[in-house]
DRENPA-3360 file (N, C-alpha, C; in nm, 2 decimals, always signed):
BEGIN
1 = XXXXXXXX = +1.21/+0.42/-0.83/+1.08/+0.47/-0.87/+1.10/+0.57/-0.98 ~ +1.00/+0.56/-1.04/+1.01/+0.66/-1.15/+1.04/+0.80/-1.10 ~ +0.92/+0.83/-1.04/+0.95/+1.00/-0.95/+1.03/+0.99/-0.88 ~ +1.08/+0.92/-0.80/+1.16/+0.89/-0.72/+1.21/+0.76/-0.68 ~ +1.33/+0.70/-0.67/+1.37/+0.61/-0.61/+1.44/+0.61/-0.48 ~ +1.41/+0.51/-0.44/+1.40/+0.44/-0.25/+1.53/+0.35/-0.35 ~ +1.66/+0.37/-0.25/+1.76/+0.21/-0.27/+1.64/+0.07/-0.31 ~ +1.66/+0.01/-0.41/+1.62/-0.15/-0.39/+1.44/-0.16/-0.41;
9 = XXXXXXXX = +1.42/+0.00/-0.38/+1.28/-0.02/-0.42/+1.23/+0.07/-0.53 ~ +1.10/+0.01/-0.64/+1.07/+0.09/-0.77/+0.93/+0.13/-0.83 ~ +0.88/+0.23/-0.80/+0.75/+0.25/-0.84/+0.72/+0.17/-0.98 ~ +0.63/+0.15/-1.04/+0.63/+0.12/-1.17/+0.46/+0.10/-1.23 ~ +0.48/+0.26/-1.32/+0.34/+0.35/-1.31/+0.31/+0.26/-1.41 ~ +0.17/+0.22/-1.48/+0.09/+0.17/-1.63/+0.01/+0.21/-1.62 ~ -0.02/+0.27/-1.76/-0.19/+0.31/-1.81/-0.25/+0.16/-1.84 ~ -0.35/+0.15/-1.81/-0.45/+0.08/-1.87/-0.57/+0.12/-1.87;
17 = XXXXXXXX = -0.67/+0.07/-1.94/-0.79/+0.06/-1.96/-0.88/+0.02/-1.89 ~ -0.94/+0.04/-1.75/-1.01/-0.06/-1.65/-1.16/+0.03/-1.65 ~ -1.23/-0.10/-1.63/-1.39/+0.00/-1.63/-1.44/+0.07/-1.72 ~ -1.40/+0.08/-1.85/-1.43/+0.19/-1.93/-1.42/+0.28/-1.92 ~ -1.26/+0.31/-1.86/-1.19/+0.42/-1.86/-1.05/+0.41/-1.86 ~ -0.97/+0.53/-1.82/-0.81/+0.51/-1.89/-0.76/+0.57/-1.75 ~ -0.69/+0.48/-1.67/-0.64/+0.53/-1.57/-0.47/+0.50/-1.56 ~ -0.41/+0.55/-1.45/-0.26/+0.51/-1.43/-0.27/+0.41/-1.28;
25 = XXXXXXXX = -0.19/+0.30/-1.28/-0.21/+0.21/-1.13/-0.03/+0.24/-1.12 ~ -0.01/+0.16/-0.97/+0.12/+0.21/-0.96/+0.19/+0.06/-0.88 ~ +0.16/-0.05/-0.91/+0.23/-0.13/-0.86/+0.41/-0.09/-0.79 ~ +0.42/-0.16/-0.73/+0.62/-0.09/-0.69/+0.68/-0.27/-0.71 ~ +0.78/-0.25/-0.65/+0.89/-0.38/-0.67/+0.99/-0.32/-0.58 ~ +1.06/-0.44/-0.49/+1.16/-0.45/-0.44/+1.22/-0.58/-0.42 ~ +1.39/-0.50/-0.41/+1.50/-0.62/-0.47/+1.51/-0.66/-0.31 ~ +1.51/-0.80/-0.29/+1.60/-0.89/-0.14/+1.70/-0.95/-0.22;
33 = XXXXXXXX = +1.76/-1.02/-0.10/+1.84/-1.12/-0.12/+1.79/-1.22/-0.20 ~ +1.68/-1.26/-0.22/+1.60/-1.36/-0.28/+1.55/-1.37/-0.43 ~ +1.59/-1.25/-0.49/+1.51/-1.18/-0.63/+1.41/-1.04/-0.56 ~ +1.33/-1.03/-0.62/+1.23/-0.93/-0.62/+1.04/-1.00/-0.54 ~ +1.00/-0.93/-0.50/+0.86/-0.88/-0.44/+0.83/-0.79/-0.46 ~ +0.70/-0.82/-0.57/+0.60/-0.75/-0.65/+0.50/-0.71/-0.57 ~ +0.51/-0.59/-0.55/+0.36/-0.53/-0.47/+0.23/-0.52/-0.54 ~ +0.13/-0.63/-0.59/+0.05/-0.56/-0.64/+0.09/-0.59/-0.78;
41 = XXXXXXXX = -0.03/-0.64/-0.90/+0.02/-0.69/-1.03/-0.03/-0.60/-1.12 ~ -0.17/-0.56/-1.10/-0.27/-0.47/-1.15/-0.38/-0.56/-1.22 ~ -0.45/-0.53/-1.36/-0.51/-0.60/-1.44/-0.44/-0.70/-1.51 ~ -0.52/-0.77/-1.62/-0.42/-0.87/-1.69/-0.36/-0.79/-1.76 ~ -0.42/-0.67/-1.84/-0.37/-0.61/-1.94/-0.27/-0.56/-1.92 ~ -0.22/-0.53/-1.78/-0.07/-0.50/-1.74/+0.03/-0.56/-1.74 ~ +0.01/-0.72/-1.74/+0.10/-0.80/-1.72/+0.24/-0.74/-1.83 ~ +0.19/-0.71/-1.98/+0.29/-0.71/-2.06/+0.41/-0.61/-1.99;
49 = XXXXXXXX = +0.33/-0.51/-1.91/+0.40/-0.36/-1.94/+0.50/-0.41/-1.77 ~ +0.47/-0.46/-1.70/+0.52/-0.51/-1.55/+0.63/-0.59/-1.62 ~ +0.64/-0.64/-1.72/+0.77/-0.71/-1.80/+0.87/-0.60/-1.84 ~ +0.80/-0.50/-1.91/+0.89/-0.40/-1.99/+0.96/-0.33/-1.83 ~ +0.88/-0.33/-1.74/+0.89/-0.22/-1.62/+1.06/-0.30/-1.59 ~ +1.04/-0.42/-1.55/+1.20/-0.54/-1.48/+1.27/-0.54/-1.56 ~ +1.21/-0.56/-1.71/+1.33/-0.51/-1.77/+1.44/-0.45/-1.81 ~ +1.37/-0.31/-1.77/+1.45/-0.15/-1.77/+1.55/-0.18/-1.65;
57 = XXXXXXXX = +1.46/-0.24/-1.51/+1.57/-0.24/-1.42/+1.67/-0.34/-1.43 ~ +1.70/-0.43/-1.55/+1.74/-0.54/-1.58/+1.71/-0.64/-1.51 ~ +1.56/-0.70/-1.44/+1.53/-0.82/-1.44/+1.40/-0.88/-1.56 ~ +1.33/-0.95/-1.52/+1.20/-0.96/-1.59/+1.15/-1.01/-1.45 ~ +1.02/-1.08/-1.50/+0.93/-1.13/-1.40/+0.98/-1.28/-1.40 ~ +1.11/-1.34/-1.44/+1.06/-1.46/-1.33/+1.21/-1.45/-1.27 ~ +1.24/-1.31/-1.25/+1.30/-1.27/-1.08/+1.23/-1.22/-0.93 ~ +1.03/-1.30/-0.97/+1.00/-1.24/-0.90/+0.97/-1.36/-0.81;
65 = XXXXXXXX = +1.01/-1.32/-0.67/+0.99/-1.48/-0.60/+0.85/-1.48/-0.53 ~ +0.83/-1.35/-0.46/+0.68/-1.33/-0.41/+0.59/-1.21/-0.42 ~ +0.47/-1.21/-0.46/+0.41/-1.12/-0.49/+0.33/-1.08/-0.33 ~ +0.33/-0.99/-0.33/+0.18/-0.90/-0.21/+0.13/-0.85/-0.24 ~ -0.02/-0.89/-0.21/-0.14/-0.83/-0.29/-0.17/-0.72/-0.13 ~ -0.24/-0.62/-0.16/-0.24/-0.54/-0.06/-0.40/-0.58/-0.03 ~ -0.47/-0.58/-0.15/-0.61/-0.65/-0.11/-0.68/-0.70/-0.27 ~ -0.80/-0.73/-0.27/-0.87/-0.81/-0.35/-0.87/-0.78/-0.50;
73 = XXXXXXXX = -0.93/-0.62/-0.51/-0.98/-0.56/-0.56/-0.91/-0.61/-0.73 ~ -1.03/-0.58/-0.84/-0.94/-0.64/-1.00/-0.86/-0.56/-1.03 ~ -0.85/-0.45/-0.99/-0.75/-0.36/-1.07/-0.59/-0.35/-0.97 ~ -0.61/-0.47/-0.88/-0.49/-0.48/-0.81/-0.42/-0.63/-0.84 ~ -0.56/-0.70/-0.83/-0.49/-0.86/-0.88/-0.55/-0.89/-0.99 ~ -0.61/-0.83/-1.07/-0.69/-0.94/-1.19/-0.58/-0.94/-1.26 ~ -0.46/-0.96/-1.27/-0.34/-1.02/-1.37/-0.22/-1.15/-1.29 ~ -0.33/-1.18/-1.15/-0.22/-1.22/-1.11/-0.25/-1.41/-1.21;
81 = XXXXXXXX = -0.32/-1.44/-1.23/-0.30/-1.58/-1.28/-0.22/-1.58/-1.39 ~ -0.22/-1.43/-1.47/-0.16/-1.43/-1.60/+0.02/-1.44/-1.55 ~ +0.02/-1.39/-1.41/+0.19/-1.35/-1.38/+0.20/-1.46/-1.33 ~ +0.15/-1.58/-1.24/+0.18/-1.70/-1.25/+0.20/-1.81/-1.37 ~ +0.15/-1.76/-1.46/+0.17/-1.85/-1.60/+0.29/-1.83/-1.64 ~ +0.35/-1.77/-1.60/+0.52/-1.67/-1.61/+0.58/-1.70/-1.52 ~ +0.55/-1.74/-1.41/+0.63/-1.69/-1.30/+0.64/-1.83/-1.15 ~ +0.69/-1.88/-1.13/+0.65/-1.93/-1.00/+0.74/-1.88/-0.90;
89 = XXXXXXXX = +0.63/-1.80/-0.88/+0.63/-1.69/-0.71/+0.47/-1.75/-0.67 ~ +0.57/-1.70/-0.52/+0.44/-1.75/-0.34/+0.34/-1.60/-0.40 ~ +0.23/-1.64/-0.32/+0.15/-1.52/-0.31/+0.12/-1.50/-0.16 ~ +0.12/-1.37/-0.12/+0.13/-1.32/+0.02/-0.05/-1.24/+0.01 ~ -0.11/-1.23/+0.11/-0.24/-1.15/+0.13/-0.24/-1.13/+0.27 ~ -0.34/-1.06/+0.31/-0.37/-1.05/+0.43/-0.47/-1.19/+0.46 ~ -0.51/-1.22/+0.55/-0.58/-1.34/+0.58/-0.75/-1.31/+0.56 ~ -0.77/-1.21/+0.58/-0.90/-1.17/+0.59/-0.95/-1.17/+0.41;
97 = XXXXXXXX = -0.85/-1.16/+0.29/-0.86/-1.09/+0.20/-0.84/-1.25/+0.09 ~ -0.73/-1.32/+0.20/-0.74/-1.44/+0.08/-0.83/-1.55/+0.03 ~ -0.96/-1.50/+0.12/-1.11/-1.62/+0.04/-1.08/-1.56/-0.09 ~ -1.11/-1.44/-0.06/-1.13/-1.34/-0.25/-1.08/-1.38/-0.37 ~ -0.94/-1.37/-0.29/-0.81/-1.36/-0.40/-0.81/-1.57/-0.47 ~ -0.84/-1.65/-0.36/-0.84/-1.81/-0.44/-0.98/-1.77/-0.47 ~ -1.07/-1.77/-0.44/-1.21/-1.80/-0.51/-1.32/-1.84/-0.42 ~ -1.29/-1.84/-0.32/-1.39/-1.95/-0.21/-1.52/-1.82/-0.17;
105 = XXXXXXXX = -1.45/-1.69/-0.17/-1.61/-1.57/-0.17/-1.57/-1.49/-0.31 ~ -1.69/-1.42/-0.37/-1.70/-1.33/-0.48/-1.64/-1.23/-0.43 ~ -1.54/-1.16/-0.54/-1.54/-1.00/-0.48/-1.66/-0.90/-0.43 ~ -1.62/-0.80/-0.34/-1.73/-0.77/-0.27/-1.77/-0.67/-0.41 ~ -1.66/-0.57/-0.45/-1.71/-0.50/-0.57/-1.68/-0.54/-0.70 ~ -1.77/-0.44/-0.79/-1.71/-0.50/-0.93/-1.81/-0.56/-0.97 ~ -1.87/-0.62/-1.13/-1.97/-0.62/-1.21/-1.98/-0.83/-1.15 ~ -1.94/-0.87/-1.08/-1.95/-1.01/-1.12/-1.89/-1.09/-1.23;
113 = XXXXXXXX = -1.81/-1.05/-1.32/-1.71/-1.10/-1.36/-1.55/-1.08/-1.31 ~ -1.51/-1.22/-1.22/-1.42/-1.21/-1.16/-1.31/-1.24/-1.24 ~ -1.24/-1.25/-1.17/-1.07/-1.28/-1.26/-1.06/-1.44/-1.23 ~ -0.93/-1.46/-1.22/-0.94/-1.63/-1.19/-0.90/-1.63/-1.08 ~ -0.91/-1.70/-0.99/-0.86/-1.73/-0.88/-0.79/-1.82/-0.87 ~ -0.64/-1.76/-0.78/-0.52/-1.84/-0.74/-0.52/-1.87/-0.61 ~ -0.42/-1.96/-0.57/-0.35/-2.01/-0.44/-0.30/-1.87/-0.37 ~ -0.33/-1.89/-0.26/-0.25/-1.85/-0.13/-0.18/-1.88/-0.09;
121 = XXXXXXXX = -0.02/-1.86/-0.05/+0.05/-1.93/-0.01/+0.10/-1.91/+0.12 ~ +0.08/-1.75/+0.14/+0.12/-1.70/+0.30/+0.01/-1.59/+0.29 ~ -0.04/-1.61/+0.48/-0.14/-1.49/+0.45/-0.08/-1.43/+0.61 ~ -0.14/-1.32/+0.52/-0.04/-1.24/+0.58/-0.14/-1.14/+0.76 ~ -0.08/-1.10/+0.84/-0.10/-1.03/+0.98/-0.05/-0.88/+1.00 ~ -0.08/-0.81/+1.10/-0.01/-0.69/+1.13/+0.14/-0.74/+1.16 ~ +0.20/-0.63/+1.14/+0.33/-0.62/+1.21/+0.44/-0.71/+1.15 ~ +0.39/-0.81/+1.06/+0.47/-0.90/+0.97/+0.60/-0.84/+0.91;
129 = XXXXXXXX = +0.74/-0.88/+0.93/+0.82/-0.81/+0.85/+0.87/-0.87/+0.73 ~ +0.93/-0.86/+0.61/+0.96/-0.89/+0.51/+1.12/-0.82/+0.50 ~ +1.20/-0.90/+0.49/+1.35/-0.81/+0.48/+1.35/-0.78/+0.32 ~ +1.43/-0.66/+0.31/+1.44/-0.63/+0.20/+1.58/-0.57/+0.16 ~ +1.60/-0.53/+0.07/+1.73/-0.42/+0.00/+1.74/-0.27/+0.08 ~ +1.58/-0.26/+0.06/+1.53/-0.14/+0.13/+1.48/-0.14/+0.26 ~ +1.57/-0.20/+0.33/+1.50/-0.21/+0.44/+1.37/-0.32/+0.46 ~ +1.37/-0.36/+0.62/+1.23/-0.41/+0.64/+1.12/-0.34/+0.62;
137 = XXXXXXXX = +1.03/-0.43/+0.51/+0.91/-0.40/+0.51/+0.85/-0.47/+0.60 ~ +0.71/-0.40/+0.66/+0.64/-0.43/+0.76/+0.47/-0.42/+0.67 ~ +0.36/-0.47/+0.76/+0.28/-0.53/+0.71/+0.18/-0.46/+0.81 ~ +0.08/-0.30/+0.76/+0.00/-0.28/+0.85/-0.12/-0.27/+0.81 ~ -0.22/-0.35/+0.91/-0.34/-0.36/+0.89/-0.41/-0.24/+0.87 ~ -0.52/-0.20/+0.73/-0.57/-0.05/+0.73/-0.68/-0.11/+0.65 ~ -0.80/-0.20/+0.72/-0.90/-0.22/+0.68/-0.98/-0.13/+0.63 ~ -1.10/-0.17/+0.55/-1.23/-0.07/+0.54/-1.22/-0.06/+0.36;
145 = XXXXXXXX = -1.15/-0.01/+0.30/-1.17/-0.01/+0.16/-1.16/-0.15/+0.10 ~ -1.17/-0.24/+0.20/-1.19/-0.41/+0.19/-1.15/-0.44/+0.32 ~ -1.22/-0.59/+0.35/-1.22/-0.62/+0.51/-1.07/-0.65/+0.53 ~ -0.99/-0.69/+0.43/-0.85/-0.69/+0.49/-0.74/-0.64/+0.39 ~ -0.77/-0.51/+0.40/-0.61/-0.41/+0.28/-0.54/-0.39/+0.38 ~ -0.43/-0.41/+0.33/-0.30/-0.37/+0.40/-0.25/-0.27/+0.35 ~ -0.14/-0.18/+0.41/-0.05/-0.10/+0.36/+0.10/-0.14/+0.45 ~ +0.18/-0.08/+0.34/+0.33/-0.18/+0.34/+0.45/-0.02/+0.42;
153 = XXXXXXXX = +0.48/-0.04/+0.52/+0.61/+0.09/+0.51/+0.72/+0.01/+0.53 ~ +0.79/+0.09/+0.48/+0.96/+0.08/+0.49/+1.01/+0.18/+0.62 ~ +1.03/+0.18/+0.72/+1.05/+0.24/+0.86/+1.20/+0.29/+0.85 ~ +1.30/+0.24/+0.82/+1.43/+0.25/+0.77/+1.41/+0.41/+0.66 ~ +1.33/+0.40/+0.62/+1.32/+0.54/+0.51/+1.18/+0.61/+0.48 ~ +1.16/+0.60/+0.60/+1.00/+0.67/+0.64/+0.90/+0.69/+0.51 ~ +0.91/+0.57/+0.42/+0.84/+0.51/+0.32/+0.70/+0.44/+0.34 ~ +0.56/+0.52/+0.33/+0.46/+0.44/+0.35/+0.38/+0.40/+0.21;
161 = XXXXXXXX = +0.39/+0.28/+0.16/+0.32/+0.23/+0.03/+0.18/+0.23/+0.09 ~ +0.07/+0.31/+0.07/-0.06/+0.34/+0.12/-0.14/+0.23/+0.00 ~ -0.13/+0.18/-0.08/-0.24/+0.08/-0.13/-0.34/+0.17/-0.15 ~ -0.50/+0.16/-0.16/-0.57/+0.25/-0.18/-0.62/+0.29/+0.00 ~ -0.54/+0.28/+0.09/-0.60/+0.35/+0.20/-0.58/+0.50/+0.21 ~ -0.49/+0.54/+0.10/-0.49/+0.71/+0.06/-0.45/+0.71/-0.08 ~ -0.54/+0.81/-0.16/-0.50/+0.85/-0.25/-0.41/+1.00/-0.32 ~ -0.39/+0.97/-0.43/-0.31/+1.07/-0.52/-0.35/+1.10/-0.64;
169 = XXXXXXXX = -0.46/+1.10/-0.68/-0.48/+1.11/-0.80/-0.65/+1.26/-0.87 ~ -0.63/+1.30/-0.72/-0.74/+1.43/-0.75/-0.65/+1.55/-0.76 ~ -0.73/+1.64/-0.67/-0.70/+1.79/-0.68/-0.57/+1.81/-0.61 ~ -0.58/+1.74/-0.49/-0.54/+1.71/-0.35/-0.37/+1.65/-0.37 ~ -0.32/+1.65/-0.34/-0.13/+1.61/-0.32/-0.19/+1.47/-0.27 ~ -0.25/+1.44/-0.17/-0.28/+1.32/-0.07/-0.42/+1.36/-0.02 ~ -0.53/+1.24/-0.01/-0.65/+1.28/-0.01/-0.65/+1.11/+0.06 ~ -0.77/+1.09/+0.18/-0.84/+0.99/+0.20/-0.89/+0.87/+0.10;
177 = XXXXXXXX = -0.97/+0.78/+0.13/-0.98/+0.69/+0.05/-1.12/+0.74/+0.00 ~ -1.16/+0.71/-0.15/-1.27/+0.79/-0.20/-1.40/+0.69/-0.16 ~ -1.50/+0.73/-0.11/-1.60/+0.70/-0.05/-1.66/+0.58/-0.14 ~ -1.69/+0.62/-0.28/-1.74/+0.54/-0.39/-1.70/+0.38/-0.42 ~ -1.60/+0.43/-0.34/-1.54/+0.25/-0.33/-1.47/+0.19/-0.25 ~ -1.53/+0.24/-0.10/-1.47/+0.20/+0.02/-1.57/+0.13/+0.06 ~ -1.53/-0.01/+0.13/-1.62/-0.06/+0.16/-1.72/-0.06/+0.27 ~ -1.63/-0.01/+0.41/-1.66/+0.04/+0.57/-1.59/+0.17/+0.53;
185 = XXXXXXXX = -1.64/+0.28/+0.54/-1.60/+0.39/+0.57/-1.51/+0.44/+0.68 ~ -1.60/+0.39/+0.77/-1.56/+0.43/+0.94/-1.43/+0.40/+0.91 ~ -1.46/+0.22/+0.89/-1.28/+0.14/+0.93/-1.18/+0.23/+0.84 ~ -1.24/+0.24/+0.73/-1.13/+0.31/+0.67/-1.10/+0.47/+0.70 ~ -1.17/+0.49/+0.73/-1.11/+0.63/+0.87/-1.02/+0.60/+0.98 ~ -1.04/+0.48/+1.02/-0.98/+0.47/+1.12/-0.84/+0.40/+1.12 ~ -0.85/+0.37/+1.00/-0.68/+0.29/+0.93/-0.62/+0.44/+0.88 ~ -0.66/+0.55/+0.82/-0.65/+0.65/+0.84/-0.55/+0.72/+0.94;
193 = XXXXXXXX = -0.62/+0.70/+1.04/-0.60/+0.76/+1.16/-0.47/+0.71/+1.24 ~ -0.42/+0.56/+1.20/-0.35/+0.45/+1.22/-0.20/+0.52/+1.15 ~ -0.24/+0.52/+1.00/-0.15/+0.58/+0.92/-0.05/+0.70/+0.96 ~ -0.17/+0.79/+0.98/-0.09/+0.90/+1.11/-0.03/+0.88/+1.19 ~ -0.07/+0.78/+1.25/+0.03/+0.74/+1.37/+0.19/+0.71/+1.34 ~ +0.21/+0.70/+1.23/+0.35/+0.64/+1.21/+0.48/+0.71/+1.15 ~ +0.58/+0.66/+1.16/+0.71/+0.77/+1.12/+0.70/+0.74/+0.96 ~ +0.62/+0.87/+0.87/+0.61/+0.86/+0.75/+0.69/+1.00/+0.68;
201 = XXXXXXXX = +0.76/+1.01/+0.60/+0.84/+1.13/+0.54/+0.77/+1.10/+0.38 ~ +0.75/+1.00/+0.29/+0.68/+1.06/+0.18/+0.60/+0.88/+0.17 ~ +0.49/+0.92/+0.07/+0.42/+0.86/+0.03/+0.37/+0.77/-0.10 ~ +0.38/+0.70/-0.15/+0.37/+0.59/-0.27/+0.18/+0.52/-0.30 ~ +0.10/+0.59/-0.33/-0.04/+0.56/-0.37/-0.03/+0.44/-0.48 ~ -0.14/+0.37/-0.45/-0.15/+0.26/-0.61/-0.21/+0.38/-0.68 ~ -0.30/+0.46/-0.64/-0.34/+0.54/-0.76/-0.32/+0.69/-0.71 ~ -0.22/+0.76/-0.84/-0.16/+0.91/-0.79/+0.01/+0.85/-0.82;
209 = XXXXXXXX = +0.08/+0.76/-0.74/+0.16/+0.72/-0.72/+0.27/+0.80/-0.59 ~ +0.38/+0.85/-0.67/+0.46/+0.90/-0.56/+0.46/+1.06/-0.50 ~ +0.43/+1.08/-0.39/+0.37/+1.20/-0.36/+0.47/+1.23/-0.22 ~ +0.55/+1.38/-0.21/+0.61/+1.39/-0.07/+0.51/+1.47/+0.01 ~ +0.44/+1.38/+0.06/+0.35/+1.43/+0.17/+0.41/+1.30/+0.29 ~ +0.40/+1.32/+0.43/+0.43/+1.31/+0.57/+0.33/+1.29/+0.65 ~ +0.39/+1.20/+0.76/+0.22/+1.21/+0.82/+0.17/+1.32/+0.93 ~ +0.23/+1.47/+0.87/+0.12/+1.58/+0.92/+0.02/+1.56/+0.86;
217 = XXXXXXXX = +0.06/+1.53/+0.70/-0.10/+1.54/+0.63/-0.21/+1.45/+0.64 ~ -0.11/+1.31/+0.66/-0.18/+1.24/+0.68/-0.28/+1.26/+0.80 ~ -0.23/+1.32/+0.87/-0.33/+1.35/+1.04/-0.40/+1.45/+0.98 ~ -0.35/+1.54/+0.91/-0.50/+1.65/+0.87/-0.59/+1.58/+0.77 ~ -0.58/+1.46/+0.71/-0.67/+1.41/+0.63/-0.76/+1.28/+0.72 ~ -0.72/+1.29/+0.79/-0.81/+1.18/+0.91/-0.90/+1.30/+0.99 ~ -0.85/+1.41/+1.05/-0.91/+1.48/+1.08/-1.06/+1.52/+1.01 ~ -1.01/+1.57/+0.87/-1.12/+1.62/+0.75/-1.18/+1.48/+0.76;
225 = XXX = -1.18/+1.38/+0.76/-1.28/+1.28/+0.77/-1.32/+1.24/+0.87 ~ -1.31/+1.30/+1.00/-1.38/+1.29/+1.15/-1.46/+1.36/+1.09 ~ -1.47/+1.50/+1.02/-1.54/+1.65/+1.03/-1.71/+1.62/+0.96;
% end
């Protein structure tokens, strides 16, 4: 990762332009035995810069065999048809998330202009593991900022990739999911509260990106959102 690197695994920050505004997203990547698994693609307009990103580590994108979308949302997948025009890699989702991501329901947010919709090819459950370089990744369900986002840890290196179920990008080192664009609040408090639960030593946000917060904080940020 840029801020930091995990063995085998690589944050990999882009500016782009989404919404009529200029933000940073944080897709990661990790090396298996099999090539690489793309967490997360971003917008289309990313695609180019997710090339320059494999690059650097000396791959490109069609060392990428499977992509996991953590959930629906455009500023996580609206590039993925452009990374299959490049690429043939599986697509992984949670099950609750992949009507979205092929096309069969509209995104819940967002103006009505969707992206394209792709294939699913594995959908994904709690507790699912994925071997990796860096250890198994595991597959936890943290519903609410869409009916099925996942967040990804690495347990081997007390690594939790939080997706937007926590952010990094305010005042705050690590802050809850921002209200404005959560979809069930509660649930998403209560994936929260899940989060805490787990052997966490530092943190990886899609937005904020790499942050050494643990999950004390994460339990005092579930708290402040009981309050």
């Amino acid at each position: 990762m840029s801020e930091r690197d995990e063995a085998g695994l690589h944050a990999l920050p882009i500016d782009v332009e989404y919404g009529g505004r200029e933000l940073t997203i944080t897709p990661a990547v990790v090396e298996t035995d099999r090539g690489l698994v793309l967490i997360d693609v971003g917008p289309k307009t990313a695609v180019d810069s997710l090339d320059v990103h494999l690059q650097d580590l000396g791959y490109g994108l069609g060392d990428v065999w499977l992509i996991v979308c953590t959930h629906h949302d455009r500023d996580h997948v609206g590039g993925l048809a452009a990374v299959l025009d490049r690429v043939d890699a599986a697509v992984a989702t949670h099950r609750d998330e992949a009507p979205f991501v092929r096309g069969d329901r509209a995104p819940i947010k967002g103006d009505g202009d969707r992206y394209a919709p792709v294939s699913v090819d594995l959908e994904l459950a709690d507790g699912v593991r994925i071997p990796t370089l860096a250890g198994p990744m595991q597959v936890v369900e943290t519903p609410g900022h869409t009916p099925g986002h996942i967040s990804l840890t690495f347990p081997e290196g007390g690594l939790l990739l939080a997706g937007d179920a926590l952010v990094a990008d305010g005042s705050e080192p690590l802050a809850g999911p921002k209200p404005e664009f959560t979809h069930d609040v509660d649930r998403a408090t209560a994936s929260v509260g899940r989060l805490a639960e787990l052997d966490v030593e530092h943190t990886l946000c899609y937005h904020g990106g790499y942050v050494a917060r643990d999950n004390d904080r994460i339990a005092e940020i579930y708290d402040e959102l009981r309050t």
